[in-house]
C-alpha positions as CSV (number, residue, x, y, z in Angstrom):
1,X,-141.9,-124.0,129.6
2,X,-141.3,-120.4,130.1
3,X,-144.9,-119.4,129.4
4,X,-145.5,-121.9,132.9
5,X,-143.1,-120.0,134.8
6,X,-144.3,-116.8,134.0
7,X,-147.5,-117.4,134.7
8,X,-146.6,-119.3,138.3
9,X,-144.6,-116.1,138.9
10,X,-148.4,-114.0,138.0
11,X,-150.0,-116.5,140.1
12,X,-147.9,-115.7,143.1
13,X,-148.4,-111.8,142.4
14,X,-151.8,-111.8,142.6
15,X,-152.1,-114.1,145.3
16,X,-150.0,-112.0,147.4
17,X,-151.6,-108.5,146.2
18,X,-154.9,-110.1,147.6
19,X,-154.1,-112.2,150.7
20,X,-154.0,-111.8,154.7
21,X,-152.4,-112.9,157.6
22,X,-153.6,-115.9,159.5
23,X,-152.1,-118.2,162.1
24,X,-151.0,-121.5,160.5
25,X,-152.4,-125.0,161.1
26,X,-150.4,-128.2,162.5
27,X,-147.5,-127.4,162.5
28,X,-147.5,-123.7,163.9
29,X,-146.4,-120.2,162.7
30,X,-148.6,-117.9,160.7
31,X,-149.6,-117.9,157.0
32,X,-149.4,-115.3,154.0
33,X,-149.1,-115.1,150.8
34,X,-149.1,-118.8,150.2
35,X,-146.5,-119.0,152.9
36,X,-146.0,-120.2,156.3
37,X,-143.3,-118.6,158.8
38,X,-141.9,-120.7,161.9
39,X,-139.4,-121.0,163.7
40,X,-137.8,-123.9,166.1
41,X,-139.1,-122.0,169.2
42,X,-142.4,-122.4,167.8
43,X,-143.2,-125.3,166.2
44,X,-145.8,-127.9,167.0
45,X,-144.0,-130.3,165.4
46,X,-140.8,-132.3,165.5
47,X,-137.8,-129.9,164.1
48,X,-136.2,-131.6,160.7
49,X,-134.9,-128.4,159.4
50,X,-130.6,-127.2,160.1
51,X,-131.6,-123.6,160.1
52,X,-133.5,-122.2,163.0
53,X,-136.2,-120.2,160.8
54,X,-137.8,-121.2,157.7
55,X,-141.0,-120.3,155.2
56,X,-142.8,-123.2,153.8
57,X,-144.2,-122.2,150.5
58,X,-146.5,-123.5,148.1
59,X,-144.8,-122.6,145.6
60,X,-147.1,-123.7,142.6
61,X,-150.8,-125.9,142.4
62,X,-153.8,-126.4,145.1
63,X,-154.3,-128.6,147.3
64,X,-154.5,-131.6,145.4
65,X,-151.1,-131.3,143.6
66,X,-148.7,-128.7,144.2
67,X,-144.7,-128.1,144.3
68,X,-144.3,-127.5,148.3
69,X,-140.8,-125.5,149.0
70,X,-138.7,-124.5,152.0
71,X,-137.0,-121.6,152.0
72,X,-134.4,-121.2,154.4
73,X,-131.9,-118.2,155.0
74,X,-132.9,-117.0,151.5
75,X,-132.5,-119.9,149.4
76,X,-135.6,-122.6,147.9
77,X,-135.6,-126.4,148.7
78,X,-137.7,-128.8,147.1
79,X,-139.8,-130.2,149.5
80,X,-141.9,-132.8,148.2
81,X,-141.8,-134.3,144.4
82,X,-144.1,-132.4,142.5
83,X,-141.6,-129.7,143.5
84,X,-138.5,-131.7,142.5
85,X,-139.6,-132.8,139.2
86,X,-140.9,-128.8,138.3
87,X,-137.5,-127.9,139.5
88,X,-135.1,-130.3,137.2
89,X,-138.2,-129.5,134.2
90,X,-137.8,-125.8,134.2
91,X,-134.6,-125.3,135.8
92,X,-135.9,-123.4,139.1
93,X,-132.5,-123.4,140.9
94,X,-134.2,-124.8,144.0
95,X,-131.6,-126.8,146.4
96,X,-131.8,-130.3,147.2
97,X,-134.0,-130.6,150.6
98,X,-131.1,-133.0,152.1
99,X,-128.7,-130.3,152.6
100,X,-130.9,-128.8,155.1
101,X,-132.4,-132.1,156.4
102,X,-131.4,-133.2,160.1
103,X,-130.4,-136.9,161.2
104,X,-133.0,-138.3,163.4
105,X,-132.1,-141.5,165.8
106,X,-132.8,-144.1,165.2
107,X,-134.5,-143.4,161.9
108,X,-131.9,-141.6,158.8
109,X,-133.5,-138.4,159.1
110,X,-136.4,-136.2,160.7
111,X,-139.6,-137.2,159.6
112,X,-140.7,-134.7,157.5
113,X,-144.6,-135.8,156.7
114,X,-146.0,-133.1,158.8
115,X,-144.4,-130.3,157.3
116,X,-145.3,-131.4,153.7
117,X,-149.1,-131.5,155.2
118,X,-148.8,-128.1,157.0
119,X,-147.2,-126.6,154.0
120,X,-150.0,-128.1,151.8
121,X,-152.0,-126.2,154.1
122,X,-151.1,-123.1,152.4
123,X,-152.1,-123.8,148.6
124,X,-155.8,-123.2,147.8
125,X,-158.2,-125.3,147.5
């Protein structure tokens, strides 16, 4: 299990030694490094985070299956499951999304589909 985290943490590297800036896709901000930036001025889509800036990043995979994370003020959340279940498996340290997760009326929370798309939008293909 250590051998997979070393080489996700070689996977980042390189990705980030060879990548460029571009603006995001649906859900606004702009893209590097496997990693969207936005902030609640800017999105394009309804706000579900607590924290007024945040970096979606995919953390680990492609498009078809990868472990999407949120990173806000510094710190990882698990976004989506793939993410969750790589987390408790390899001990990661990434928070639980709910503590950043806003209430939404009349729904429990903030639907958060089109930021797991938008930061899918970041893996490779």
């Amino acid at each position: 299990m250590k051998h997979q985290a070393f080489a996700a943490t070689l996977l980042i590297f390189f990705t980030t030694l060879f990548s460029t800036d571009v603006l995001a896709g649906s859900c606004g901000g702009t893209s590097r490094d496997r990693k969207i930036s936005v902030s609640k001025s800017d999105a394009k889509c309804k706000w579900p985070f607590a924290v007024d800036q945040v970096e979606l990043w995919c953390a680990v995979g492609d498009k078809s299956i990868a472990a999407l994370v949120v990173i806000a003020k510094g710190r990882p959340y698990a976004l989506n499951g793939t993410a969750v279940t790589m987390n408790r498996r390899d001990k990661l340290g990434w928070n639980d999304f709910d503590d950043i997760w806003l209430p939404d009326a009349p729904g429990p929370r903030v639907d958060i589909g089109p930021w797991i798309a938008a930061t899918n939008e970041a893996c490779p293909d």
